[in-house]
C-alpha positions in Angstrom: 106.0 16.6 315.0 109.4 15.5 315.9 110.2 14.2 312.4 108.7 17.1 310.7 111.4 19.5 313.2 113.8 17.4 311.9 113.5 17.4 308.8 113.0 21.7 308.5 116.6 21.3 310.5 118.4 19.4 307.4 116.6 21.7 305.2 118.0 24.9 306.9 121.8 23.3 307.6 121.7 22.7 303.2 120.2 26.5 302.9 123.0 27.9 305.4 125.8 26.3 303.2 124.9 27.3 300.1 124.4 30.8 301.5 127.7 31.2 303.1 129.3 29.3 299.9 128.2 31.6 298.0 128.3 35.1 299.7 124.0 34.7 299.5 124.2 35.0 295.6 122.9 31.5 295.6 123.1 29.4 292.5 120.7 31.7 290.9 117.5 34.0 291.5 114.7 31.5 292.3 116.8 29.3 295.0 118.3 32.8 296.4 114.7 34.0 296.7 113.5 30.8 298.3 116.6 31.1 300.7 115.9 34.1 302.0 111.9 33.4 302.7 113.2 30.1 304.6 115.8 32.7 306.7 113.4 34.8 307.0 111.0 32.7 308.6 113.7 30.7 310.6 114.2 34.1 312.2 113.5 37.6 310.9 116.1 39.5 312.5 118.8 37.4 312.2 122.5 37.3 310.4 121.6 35.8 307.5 118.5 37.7 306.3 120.7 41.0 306.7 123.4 39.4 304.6 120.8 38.4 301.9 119.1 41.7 301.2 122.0 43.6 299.7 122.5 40.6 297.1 119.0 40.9 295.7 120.6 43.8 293.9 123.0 41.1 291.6 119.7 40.1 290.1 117.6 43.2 290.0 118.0 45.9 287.4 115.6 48.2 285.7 114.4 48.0 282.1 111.7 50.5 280.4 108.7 48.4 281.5 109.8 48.3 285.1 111.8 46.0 287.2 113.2 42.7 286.1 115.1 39.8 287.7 117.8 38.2 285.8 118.2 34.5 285.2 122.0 34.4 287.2 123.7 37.3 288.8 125.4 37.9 285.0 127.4 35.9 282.4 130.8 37.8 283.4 133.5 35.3 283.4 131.8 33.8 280.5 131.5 36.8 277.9 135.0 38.0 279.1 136.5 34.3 278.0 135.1 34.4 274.9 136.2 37.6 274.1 139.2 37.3 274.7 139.7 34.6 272.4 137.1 36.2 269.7 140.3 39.0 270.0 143.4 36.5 270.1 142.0 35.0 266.8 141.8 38.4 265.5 145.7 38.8 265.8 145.2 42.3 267.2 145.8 41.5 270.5 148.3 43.7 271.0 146.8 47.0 269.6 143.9 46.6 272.3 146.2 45.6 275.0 144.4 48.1 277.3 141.5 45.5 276.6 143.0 42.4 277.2 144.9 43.8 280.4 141.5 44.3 281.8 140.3 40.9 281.1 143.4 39.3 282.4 142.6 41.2 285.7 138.9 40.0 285.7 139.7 36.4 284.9 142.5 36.4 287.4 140.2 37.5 290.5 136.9 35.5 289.3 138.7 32.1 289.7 138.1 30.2 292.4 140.8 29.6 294.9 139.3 27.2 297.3 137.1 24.5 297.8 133.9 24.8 299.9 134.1 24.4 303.3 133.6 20.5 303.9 132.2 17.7 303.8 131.8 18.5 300.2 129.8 15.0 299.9 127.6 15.8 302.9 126.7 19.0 300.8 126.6 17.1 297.7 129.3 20.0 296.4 132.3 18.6 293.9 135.5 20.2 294.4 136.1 24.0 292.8 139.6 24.8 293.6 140.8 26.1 290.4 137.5 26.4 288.4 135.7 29.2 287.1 132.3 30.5 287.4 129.6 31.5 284.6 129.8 35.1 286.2 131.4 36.3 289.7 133.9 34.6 292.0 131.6 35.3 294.6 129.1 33.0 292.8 131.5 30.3 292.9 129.6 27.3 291.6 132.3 25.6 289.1 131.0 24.6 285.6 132.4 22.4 283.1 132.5 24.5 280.2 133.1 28.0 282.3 136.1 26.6 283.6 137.1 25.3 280.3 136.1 28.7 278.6 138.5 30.1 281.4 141.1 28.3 281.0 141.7 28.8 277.2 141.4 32.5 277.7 144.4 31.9 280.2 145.9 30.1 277.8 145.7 33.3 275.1 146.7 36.0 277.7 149.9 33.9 279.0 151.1 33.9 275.1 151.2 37.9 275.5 153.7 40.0 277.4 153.3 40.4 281.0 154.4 44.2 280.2 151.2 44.2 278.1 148.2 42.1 280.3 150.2 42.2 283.7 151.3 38.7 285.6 150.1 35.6 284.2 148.1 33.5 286.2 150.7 30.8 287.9 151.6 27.5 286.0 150.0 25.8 289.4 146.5 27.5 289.2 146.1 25.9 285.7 146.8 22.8 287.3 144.2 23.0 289.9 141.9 24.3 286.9 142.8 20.9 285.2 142.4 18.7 287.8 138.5 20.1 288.2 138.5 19.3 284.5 139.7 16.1 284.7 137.3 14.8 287.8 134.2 16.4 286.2 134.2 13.4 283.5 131.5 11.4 283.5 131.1 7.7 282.7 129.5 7.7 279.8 132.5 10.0 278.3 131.3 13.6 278.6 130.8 16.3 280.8 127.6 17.8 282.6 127.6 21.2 283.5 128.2 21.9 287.7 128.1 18.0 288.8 128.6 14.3 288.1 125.9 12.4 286.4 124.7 11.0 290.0 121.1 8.9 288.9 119.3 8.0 286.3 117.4 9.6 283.4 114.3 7.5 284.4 114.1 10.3 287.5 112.1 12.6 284.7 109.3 11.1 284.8 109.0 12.9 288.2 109.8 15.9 287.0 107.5 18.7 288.4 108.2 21.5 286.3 105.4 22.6 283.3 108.4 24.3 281.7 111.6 23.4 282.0 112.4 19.5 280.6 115.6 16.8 281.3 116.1 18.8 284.9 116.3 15.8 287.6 119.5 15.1 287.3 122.9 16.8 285.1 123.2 15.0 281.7 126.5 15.1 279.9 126.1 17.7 276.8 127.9 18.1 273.5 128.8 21.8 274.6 130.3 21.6 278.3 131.9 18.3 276.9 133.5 20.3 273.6 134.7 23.1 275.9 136.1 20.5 278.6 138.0 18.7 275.3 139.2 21.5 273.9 140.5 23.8 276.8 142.7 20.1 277.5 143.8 20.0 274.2 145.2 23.9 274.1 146.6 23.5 277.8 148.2 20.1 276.3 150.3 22.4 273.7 151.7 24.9 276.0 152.4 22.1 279.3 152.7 19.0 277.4 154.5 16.8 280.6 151.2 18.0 282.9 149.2 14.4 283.7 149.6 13.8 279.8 148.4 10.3 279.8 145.2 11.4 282.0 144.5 14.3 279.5 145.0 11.7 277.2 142.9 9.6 277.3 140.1 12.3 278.5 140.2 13.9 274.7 140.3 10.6 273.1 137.0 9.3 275.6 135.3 12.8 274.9 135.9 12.9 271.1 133.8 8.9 271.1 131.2 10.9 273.2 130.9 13.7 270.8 130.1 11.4 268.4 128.2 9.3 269.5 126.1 12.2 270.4 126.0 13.2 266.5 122.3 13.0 265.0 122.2 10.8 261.5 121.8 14.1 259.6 125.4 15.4 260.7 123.8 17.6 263.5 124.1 17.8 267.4 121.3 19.2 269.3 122.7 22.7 271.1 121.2 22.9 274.8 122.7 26.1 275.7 122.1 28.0 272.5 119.9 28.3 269.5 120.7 25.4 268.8 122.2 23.4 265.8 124.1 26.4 265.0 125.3 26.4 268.7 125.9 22.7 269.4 127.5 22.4 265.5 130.4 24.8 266.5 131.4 22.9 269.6 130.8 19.3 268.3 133.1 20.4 265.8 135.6 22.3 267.4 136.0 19.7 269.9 137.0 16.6 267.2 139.6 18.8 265.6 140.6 19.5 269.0 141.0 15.5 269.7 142.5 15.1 266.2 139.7 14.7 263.8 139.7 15.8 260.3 137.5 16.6 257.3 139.6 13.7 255.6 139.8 11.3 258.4 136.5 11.6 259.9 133.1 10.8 259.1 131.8 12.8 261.5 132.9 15.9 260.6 132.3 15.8 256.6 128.3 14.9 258.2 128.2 17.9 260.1 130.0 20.2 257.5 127.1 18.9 255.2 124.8 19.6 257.1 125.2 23.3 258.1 125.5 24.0 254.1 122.5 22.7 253.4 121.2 25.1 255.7 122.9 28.1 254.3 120.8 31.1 253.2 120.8 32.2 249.5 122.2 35.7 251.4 125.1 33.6 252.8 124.2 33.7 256.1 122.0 31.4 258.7 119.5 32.3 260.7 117.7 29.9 262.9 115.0 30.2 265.3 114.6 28.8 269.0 112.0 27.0 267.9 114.5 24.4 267.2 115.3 24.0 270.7 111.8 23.5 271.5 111.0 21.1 268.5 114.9 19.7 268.1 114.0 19.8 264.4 115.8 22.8 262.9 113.9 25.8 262.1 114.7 28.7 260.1 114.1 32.2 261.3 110.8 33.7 259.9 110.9 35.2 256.8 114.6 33.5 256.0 116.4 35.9 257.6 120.0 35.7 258.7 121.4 36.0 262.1 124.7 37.1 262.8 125.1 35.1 266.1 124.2 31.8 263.8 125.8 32.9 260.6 129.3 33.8 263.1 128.9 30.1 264.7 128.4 28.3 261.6 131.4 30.3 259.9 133.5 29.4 262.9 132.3 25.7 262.4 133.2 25.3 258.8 136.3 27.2 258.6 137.5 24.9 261.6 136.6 21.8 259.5 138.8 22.7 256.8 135.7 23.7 254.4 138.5 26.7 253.3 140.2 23.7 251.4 137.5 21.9 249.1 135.4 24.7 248.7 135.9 28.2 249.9 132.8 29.6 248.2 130.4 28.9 251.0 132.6 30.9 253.6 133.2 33.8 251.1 129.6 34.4 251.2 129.4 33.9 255.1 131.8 36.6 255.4 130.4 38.9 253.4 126.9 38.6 255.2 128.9 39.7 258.2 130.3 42.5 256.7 127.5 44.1 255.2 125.6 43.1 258.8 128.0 45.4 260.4 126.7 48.7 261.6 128.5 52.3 260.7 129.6 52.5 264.2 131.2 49.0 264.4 127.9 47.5 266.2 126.2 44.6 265.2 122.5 44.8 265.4 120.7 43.2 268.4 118.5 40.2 266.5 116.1 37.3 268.0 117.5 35.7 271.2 120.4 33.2 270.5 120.5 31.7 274.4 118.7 28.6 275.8 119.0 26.5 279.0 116.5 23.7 280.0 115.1 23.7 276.3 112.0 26.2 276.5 113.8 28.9 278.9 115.4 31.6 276.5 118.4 33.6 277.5 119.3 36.9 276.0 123.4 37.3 275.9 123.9 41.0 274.5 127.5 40.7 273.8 127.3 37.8 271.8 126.2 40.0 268.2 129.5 41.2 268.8 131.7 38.7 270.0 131.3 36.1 267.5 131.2 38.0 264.3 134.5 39.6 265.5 135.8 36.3 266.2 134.6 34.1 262.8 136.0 37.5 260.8 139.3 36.8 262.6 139.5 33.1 262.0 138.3 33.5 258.5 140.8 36.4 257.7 143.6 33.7 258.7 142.3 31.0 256.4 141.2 32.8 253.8 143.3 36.1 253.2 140.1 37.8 253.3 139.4 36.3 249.9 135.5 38.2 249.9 137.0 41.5 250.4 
């Protein structure tokens, strides 16, 4: 029929742009997939099914059991930032210079310097100049937190010598980074992950999905809205006459989202990792960022409370992604600890000042960590510590290392390395 032609048309024109937006990566493997069938079937021999094959290969890779597909083309830009500042808080940035003059190079080609072609609102697309992706700048889709996580790593590689990491990136691509920041803000106060809070929540009950839950539309979270608050916070310090009233007044609306967000118990809900571990460190991190203290703020004393209480007698924490499913915290089987969860939770405490009421909790973290280590500097590969969509599990293989490194660092700084 006429109207069924014209609606495959609209389909096809909305496929075409997010190919050629994205170098046929796609926004990740089940829509890239999809893509190429609908290419495919629009014509078999054309342009854009030849351009698709050869990007099957960002997804595809192959384990002992055979071949698997990926969940994205890779967490690139994302491990990278976090390493680097994992290392900055070490303070021995300089000795692995070679290190960080690698990831200044990486996070200097995997931003995005344009935005997609437009109408970006015919497309339903937001703008991108300036943002980063979760992996490759040939992905491209900008996210909140990726951008954020980006941006403070920026921020730590501009402190060291250009004779060290090689040119900075410019004063005026932090601005455009900014500016994505600032107009990814939602109403409500917080941040979604690639788009505006567009509808309502009410859309779920349409949901299709047997697995995945809260999908219809993108929610503001206590992590993207964390890393949005403080990646303007740290940019505030070092360009403090940049839109300061905007950035403002975006902290100080992002800190009452944080909180409000807070469960009674002191806990935030983590929807991008296992899980109150997760969500505790950025809901945290971010009121310090916006000025919030273990003295001045409720909040913070609740959420310091509540991570101790969950403290193993070995000194670590170890919890299980059950929670994610269940949102009720759940403790690994057996009471293990987890270096991903003890390393967030170490990060967490030390950042709410637990170093100056009582140290003793943190001494005991750290020591977990040590003795967790491996002889050749390793930390072992545990249960999964990634989430997304709460029953989808994501495995992030540098994050055993990453973290510990980082809540080591941090703790040395507060605490002299008291356990040592």
């Amino acid at each position: 029929s006429k109207l069924r032609s014209k609606a495959l048309s609209h389909v096809m024109e909305h496929i075409h742009y997010e190919d050629d937006n994205t170098r046929y990566v796609d926004i990740g493997p089940v829509n890239k997939v999809i893509n190429m069938l609908c290419c495919w079937f629009e014509d078999p021999d054309s342009v854009a099914v030849k351009k698709h094959i050869p990007r099957l290969f960002d997804y595809l890779w192959v384990a002992e059991d055979g071949m698997k597909m990926q969940g994205y083309n890779g967490s690139q830009l994302w491990d990278t930032s976090f390493a680097v500042q994992a290392i900055g808080e070490t303070g021995f940035q300089e000795e692995f210079a070679y290190m960080m003059k690698a990831a200044n190079s990486y996070i200097d080609v995997a931003q995005v310097r344009e935005d997609c072609a437009p109408p970006l609102d015919k497309y339903y697309r937001h703008i991108s100049k300036g943002a980063w992706p979760f992996s490759t700048r040939d992905h491209g889709w900008p996210i909140t937190d990726c951008t954020s996580e980006g941006l403070k790593a920026a921020l730590v590689l501009a402190n060291m010598s250009p004779e060290l990491v090689g040119t900075h990136i410019s004063a005026e691509r932090l601005y455009d980074c900014v500016n994505v920041i600032l107009s990814f803000q939602n109403k409500d106060n917080g941040w979604a992950t690639y788009e505006n809070t567009r509808s309502y929540a009410a859309l779920e009950i349409i949901n299709p999905a047997e697995t995945f839950g809260d999908i219809m539309i993108d929610y503001s979270y206590v992590e993207c809205s964390s890393a949005c608050i403080t990646a303007l916070s740290a940019f505030r310090k070092q360009y403090p006459n940049h839109r300061a009233a905007e950035i403002n007044s975006a902290i100080e609306r992002g800190v009452s989202f944080l909180e409000s967000q807070q469960r009674e118990d002191g806990s935030w809900y983590g929807s991008w990792g296992v899980c109150f571990t997760y969500a505790g460190w950025f809901g945290v991190e971010g009121l310090v960022a916006g000025g919030k203290t273990l003295e001045n703020s409720l909040h913070i004393r609740k959420a310091s409370e509540f991570l101790l209480s969950k403290q193993l007698p070995d000194g670590g924490w170890g919890e299980s992604y059950l929670s994610c499913q269940d949102k009720k915290y759940t403790h690994l089987e057996g009471g293990r600890s987890h270096v991903v969860n003890t390393s967030w939770a170490l990060l967490t405490l030390l950042a709410a000042g637990q170093a100056k009421v009582d140290p003793e909790p943190l001494h005991r973290a750290a020591k977990n960590l040590i003795k967790m280590q491996e002889s050749d500097g390793d930390w072992p590969q545990q249960e999964i510590s990634g989430v997304f969509n709460r029953n989808c599990m994501i495995t992030y293989a540098n994050y055993r290392n990453i973290f510990p490194m980082w809540a080591l660092g941090r703790y040395r700084k507060e605490c002299g390395g008291s356990c040592i």
